[in-house]
C-alpha positions as CSV (number, residue, x, y, z in Angstrom):
1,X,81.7,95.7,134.9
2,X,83.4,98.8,134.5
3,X,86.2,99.9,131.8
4,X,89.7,100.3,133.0
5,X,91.2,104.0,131.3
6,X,95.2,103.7,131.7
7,X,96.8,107.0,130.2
8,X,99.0,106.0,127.0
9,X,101.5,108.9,127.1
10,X,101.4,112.6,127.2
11,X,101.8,114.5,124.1
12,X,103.9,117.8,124.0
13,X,103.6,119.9,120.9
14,X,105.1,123.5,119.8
15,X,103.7,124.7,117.0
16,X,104.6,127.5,114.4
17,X,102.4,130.3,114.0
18,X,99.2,129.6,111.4
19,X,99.6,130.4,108.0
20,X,96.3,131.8,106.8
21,X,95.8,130.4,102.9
22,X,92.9,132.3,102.2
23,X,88.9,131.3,101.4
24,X,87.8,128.6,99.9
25,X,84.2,127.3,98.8
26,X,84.1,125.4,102.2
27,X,85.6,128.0,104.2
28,X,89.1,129.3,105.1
29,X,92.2,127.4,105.3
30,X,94.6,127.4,108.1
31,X,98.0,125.3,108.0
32,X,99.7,124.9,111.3
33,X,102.9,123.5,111.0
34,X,104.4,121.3,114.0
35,X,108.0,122.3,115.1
36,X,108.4,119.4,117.4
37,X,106.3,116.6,119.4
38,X,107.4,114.6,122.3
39,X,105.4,111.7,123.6
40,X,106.2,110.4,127.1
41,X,104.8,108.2,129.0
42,X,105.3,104.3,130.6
43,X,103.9,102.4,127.2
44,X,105.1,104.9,124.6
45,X,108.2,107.3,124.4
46,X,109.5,108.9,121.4
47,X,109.5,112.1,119.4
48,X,108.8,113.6,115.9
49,X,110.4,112.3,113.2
50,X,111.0,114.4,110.4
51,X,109.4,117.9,109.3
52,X,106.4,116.9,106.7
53,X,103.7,117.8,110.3
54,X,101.1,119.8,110.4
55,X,97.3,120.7,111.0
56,X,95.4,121.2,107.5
57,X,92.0,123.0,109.3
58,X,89.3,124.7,107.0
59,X,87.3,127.1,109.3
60,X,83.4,127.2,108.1
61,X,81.1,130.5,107.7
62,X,79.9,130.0,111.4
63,X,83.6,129.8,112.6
64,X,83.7,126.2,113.6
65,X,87.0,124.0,112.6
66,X,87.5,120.6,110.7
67,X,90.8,119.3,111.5
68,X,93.1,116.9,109.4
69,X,96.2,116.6,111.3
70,X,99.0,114.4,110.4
71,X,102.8,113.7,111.4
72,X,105.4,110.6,112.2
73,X,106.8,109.8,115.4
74,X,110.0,107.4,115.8
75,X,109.7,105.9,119.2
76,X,112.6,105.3,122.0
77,X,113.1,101.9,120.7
78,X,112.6,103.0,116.8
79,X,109.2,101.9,115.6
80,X,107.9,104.5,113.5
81,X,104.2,105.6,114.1
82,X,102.7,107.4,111.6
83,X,99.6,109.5,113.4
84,X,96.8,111.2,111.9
85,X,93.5,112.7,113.0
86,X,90.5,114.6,112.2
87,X,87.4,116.1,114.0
């Protein structure tokens, strides 16, 4: 039996350019703020709601990224989502 994969939405984001916070004892830090996101698709439709978005990413000695990325999205119909991520 195989497992069905039906695309959600499709997210659109602009970003502002990253704001380089300087070294830390785990490695730099990089905040990316989000200007706006868009989310459209047949099950979910909405946008960004508010301005407190952004990527929080610390950049390690051998140049790989650890991501903690968070922002709120008010959908077409007016459920609030409050999404957040890391990797």
């Amino acid at each position: 039996m195989a497992i069905e994969l039906v695309p959600l939405c499709t997210l659109r984001i602009q970003l502002k350019p990253p704001i380089a916070a300087g070294a830390g004892p785990t490695g730099t830090r990089l905040i990316v703020e989000l200007v706006s996101a868009q989310v459209k698709g047949d099950r979910l439709s909405g946008e960004m709601l508010g301005a407190a978005a952004a990527d929080w990413m610390i950049v390690g000695p051998q140049g790989t990224g650890t991501v903690d990325a968070r922002a709120t999205l008010q959908t077409d119909d007016g459920a609030v989502i409050f999404v957040q991520y890391n990797g």
